[in-house]
N, C-alpha and C positions, 0 to 999 in steps of 0.2 A: 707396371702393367699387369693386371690381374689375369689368370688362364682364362677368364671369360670372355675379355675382351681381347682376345687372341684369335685371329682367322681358323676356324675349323675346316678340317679335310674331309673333304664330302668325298665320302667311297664310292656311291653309285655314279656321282659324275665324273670321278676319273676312269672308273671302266668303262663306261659311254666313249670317254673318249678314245679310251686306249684300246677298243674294236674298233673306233672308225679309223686308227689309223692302222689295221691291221695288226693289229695284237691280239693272241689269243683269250680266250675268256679266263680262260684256267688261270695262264702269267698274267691276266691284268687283275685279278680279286686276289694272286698271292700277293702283288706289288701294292695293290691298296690296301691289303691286311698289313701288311709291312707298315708304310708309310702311315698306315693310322695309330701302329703300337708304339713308333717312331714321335708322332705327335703325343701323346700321351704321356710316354720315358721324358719326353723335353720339357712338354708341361708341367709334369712332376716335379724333374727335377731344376726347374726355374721357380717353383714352389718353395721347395726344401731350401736352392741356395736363397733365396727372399728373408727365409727364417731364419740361416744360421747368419747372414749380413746383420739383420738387426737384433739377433742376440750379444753378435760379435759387438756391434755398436752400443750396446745399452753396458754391457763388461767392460768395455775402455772408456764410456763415461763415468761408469765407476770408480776404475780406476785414477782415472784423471783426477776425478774429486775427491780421490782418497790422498794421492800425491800434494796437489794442491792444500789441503787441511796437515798432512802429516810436515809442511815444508813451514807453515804456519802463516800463509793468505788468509784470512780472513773473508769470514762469510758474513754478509748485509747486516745478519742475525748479531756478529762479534761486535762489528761497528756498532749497532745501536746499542747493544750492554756495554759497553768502552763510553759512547757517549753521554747514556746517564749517569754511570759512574764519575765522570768528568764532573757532568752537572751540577750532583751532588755534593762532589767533593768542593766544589767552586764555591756553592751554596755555604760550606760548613765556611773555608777561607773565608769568606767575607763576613759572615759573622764575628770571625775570631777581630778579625782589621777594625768592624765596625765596636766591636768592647774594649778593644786595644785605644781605639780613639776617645772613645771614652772616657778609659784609663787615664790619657794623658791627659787631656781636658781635665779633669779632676785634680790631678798631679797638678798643673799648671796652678789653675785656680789655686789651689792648696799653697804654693809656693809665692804665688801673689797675695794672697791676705796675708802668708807667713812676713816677707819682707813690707807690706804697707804695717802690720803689726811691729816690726822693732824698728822700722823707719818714726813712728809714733811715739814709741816708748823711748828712741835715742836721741831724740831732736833737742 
């Protein structure tokens, strides 16, 4: 709740009041000078604690995220570089699997014309 929208102490209507109920003029404009410097100091200082609350708050979310990152959680940011890295590295495996297949295809082959070749030559 901001000082503005905070009820203001009307001086002159509390000394209106405080003649009709038989208060002198003198004590009822000390006791409204009072009560307004009163409002004021409160206003103030509901100001100031306003400020230092969300200073405090913006410093221990700092800190939180400082703890959090130094403990090694992970930020959105980490996951997605972890996750291309993944990607990539998946990328490079499957390749290696896909030339490996290859390989052995080849290998195979290789060893079946070898055996159909002395199966021919030994018959």
């Amino acid at each position: 709740m901001s000082t503005l929208a905070m009820n203001h102490f009307n001086v002159l209507d509390y000394i209106e009041e405080a003649e009709k109920l038989g208060v002198p003029n003198e004590v009822a404009k000390f006791q409204a000078r009072q009560m307004e410097q009163l409002e004021y100091v409160y206003a103030s200082n509901i100001d100031v604690i306003r400020k230092e609350i969300k200073e405090e708050i913006r410093d221990e979310r700092k800190e939180i995220k400082g703890e959090l990152l130094s403990k090694g959680f992970s930020t959105k940011q980490d996951v997605r570089e972890s996750e291309l890295r993944l990607q990539k590295e998946i990328e490079v495996v499957r390749k290696e699997i896909a030339q490996s297949t290859n390989k052995i295809v080849f290998w195979v082959a290789g060893l079946l014309v070898a055996t159909g070749l002395i199966q021919h030559f030994f018959k």
